[in-house]
mmCIF file of the N, C-alpha and C atoms, coordinates in Angstrom:
data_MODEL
# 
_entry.id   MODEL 
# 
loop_
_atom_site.group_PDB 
_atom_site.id 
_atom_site.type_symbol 
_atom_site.label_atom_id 
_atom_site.label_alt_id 
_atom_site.label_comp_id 
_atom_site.label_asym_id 
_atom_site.label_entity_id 
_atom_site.label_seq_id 
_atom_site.pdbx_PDB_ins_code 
_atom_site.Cartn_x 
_atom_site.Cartn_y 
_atom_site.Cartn_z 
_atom_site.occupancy 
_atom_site.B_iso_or_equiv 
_atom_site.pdbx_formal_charge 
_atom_site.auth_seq_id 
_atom_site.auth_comp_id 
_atom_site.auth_asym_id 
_atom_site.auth_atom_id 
_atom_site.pdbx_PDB_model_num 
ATOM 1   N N  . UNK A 1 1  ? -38.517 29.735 -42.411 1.00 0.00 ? 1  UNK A N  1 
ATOM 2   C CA . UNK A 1 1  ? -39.789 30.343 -42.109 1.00 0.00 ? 1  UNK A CA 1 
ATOM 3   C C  . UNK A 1 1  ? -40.484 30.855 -43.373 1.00 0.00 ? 1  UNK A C  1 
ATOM 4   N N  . UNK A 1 2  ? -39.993 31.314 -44.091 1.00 0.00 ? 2  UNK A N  1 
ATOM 5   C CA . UNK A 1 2  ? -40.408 31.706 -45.488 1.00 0.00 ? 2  UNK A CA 1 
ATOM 6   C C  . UNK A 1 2  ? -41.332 30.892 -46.450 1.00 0.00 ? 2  UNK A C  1 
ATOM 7   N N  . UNK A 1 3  ? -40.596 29.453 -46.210 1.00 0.00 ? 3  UNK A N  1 
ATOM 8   C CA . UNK A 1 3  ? -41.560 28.383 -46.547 1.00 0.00 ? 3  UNK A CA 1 
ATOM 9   C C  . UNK A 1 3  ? -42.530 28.474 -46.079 1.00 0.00 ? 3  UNK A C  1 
ATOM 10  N N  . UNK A 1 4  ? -42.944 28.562 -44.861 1.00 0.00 ? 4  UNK A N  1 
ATOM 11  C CA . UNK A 1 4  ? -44.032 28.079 -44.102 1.00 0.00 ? 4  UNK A CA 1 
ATOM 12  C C  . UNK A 1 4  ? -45.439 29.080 -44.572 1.00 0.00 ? 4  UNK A C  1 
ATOM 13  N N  . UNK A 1 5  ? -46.269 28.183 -45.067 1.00 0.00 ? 5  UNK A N  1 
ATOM 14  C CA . UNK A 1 5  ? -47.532 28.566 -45.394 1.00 0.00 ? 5  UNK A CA 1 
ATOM 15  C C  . UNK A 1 5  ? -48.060 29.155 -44.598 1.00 0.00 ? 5  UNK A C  1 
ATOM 16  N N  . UNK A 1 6  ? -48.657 30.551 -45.128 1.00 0.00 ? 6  UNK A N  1 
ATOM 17  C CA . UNK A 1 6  ? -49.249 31.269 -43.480 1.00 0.00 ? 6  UNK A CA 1 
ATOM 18  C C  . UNK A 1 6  ? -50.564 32.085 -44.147 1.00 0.00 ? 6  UNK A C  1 
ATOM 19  N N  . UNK A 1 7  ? -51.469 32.045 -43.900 1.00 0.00 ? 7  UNK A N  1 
ATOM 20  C CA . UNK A 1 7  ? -53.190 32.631 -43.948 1.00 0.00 ? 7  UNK A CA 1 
ATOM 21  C C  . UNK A 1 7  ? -52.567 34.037 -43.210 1.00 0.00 ? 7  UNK A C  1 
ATOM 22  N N  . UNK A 1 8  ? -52.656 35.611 -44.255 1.00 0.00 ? 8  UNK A N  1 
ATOM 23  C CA . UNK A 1 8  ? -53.008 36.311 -43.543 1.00 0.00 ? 8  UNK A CA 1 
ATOM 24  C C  . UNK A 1 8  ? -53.942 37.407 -43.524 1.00 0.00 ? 8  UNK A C  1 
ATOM 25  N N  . UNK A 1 9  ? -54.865 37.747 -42.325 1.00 0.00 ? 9  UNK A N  1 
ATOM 26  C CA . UNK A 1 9  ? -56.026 38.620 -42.571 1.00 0.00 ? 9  UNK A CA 1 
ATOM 27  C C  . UNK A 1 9  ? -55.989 39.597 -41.877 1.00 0.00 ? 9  UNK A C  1 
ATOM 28  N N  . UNK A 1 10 ? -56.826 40.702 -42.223 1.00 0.00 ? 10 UNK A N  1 
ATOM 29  C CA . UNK A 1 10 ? -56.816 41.860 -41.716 1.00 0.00 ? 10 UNK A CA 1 
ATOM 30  C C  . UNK A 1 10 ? -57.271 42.073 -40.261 1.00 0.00 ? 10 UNK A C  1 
ATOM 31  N N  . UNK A 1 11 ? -57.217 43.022 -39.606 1.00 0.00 ? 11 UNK A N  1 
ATOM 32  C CA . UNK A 1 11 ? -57.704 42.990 -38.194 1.00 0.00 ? 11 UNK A CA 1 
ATOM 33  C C  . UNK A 1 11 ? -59.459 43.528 -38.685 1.00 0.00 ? 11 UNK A C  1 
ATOM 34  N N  . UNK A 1 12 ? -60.285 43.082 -37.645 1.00 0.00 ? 12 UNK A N  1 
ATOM 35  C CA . UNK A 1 12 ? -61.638 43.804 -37.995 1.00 0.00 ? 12 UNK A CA 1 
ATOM 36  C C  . UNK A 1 12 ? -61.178 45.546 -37.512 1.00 0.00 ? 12 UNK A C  1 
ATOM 37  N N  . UNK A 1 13 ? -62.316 45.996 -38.509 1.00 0.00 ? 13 UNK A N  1 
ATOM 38  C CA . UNK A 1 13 ? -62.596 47.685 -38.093 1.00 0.00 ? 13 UNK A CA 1 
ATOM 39  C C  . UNK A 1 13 ? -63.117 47.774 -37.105 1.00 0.00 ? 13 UNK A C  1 
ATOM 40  N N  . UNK A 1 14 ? -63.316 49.295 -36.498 1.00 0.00 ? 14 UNK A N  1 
ATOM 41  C CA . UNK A 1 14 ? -63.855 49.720 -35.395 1.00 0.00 ? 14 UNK A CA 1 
ATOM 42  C C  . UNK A 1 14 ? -65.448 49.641 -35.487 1.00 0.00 ? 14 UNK A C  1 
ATOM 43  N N  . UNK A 1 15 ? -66.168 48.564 -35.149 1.00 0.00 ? 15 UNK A N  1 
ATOM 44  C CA . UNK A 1 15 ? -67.575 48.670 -35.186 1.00 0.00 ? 15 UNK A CA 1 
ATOM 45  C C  . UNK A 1 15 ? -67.920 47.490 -35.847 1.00 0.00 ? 15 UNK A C  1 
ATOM 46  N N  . UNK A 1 16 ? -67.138 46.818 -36.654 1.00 0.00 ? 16 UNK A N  1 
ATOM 47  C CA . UNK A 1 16 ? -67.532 45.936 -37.802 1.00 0.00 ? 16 UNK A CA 1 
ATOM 48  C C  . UNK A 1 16 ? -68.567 44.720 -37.260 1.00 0.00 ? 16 UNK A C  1 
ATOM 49  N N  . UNK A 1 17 ? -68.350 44.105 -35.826 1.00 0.00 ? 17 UNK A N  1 
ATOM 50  C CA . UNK A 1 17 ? -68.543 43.596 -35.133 1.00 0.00 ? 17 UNK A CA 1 
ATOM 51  C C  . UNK A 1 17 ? -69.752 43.717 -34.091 1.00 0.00 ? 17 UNK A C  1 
ATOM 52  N N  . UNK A 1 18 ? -70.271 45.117 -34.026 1.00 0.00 ? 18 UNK A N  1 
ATOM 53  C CA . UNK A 1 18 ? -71.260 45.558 -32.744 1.00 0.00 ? 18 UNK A CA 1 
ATOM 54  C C  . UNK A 1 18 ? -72.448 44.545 -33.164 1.00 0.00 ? 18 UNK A C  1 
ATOM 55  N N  . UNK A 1 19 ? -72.854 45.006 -33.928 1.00 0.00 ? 19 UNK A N  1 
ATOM 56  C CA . UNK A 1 19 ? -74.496 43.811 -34.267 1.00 0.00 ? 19 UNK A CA 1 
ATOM 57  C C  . UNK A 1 19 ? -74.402 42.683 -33.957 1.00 0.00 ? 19 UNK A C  1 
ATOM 58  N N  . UNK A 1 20 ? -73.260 41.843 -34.336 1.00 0.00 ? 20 UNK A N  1 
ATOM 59  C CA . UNK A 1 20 ? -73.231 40.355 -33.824 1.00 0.00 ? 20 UNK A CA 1 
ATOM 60  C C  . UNK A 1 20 ? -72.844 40.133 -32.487 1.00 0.00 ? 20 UNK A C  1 
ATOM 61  N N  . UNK A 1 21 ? -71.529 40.953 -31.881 1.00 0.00 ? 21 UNK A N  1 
ATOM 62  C CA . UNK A 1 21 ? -71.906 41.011 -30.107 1.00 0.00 ? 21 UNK A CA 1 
ATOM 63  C C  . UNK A 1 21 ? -72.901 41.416 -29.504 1.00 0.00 ? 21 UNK A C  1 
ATOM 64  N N  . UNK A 1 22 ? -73.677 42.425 -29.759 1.00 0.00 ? 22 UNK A N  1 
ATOM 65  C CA . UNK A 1 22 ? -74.713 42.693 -28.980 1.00 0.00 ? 22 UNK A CA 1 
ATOM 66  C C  . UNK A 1 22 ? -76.040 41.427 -29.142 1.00 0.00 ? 22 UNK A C  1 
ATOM 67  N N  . UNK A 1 23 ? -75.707 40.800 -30.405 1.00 0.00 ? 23 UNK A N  1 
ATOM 68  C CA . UNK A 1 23 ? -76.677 39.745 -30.590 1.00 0.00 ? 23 UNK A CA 1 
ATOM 69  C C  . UNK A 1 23 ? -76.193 38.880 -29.546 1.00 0.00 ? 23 UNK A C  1 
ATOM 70  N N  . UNK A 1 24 ? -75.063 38.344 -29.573 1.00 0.00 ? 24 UNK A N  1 
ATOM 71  C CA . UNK A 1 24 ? -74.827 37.698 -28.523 1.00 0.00 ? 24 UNK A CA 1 
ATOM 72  C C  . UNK A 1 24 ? -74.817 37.712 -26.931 1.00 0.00 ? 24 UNK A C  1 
ATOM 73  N N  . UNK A 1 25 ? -75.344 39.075 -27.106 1.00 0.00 ? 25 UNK A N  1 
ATOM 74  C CA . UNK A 1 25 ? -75.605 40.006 -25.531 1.00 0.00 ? 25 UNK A CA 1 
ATOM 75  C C  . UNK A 1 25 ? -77.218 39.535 -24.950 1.00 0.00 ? 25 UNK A C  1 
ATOM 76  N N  . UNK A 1 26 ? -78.270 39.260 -26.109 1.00 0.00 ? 26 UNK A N  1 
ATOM 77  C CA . UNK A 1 26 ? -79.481 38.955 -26.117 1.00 0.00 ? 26 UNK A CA 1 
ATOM 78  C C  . UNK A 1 26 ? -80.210 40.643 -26.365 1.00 0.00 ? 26 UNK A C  1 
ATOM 79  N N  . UNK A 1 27 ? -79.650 41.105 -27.046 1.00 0.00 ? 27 UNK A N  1 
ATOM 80  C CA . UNK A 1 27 ? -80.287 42.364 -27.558 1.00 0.00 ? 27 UNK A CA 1 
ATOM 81  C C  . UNK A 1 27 ? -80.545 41.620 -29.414 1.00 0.00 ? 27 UNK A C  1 
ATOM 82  N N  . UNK A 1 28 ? -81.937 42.678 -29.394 1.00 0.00 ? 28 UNK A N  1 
ATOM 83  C CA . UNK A 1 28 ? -82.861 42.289 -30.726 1.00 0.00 ? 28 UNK A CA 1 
ATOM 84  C C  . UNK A 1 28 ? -82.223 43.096 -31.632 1.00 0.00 ? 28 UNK A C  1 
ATOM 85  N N  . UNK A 1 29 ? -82.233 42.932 -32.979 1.00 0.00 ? 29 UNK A N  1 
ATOM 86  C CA . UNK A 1 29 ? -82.470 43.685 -34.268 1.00 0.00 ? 29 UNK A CA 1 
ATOM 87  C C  . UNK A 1 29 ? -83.149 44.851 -34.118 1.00 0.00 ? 29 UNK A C  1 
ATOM 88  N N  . UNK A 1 30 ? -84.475 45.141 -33.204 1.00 0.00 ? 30 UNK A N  1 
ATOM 89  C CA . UNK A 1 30 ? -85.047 46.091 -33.078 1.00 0.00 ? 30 UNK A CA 1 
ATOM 90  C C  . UNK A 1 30 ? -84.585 47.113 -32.093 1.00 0.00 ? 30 UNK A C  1 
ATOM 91  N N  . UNK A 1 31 ? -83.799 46.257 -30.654 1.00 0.00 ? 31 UNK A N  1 
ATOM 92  C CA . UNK A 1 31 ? -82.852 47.140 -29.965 1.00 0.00 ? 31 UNK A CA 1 
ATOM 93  C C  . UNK A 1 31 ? -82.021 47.779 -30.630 1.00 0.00 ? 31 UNK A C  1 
ATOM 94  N N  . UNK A 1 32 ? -80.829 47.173 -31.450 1.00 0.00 ? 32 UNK A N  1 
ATOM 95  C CA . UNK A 1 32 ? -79.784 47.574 -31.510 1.00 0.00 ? 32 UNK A CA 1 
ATOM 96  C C  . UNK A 1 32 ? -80.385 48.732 -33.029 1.00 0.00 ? 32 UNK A C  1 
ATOM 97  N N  . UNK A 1 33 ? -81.169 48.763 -33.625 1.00 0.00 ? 33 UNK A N  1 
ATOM 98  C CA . UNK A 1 33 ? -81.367 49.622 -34.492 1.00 0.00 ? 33 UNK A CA 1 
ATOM 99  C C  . UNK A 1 33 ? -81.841 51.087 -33.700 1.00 0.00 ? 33 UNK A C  1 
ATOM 100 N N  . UNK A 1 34 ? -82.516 50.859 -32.505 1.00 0.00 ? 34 UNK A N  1 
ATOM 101 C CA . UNK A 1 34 ? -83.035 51.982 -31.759 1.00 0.00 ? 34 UNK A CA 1 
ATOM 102 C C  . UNK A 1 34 ? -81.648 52.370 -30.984 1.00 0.00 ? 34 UNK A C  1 
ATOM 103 N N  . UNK A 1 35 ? -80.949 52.228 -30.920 1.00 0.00 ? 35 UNK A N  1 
ATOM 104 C CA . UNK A 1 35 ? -79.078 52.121 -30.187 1.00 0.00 ? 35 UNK A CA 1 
ATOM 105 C C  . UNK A 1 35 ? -78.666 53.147 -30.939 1.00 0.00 ? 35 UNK A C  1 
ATOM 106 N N  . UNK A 1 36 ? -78.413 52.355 -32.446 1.00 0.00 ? 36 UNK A N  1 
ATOM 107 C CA . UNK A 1 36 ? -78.162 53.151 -33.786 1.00 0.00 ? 36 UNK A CA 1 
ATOM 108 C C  . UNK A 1 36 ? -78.911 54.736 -33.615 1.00 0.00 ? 36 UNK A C  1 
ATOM 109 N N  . UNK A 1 37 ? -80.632 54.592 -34.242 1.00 0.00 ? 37 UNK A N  1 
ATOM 110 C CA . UNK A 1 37 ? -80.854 55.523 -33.995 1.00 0.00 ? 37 UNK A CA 1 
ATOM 111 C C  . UNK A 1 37 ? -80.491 57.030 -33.072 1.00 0.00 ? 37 UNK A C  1 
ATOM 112 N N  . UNK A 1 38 ? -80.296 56.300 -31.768 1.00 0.00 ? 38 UNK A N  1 
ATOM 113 C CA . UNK A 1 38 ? -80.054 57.266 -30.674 1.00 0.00 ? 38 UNK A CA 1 
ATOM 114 C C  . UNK A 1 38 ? -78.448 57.321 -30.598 1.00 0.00 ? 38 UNK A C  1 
ATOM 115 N N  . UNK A 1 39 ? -77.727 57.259 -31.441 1.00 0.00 ? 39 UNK A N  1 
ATOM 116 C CA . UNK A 1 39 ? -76.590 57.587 -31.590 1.00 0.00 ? 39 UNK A CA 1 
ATOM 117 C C  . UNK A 1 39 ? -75.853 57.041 -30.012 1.00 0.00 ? 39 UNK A C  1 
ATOM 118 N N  . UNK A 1 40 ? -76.073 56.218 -29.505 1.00 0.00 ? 40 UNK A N  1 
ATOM 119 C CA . UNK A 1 40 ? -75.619 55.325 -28.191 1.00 0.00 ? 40 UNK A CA 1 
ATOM 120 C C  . UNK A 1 40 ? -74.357 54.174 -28.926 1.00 0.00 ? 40 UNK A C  1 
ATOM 121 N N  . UNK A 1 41 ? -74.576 53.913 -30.446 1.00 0.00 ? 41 UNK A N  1 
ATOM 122 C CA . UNK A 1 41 ? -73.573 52.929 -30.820 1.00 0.00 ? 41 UNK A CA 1 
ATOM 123 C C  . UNK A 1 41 ? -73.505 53.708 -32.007 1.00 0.00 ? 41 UNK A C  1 
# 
């Protein structure tokens, strides 16, 4: 096993991720900054 070539990466952080799921939610740049703002994310 030692041999065996292995890629390893970190886990994401807590949050690192919100902007691009919520993009994928169909929420705007302009939503999710007003989110931000209002301390909701």
């Amino acid at each position: 096993m030692s041999d065996s070539p292995s890629d390893v990466k970190r886990s994401p952080l807590l949050g690192e991720h919100t902007d691009e799921v919520l993009g994928e939610l169909g929420y705007g740049a302009d939503q999710i900054a007003a989110l931000r703002t209002e301390k909701v994310i």
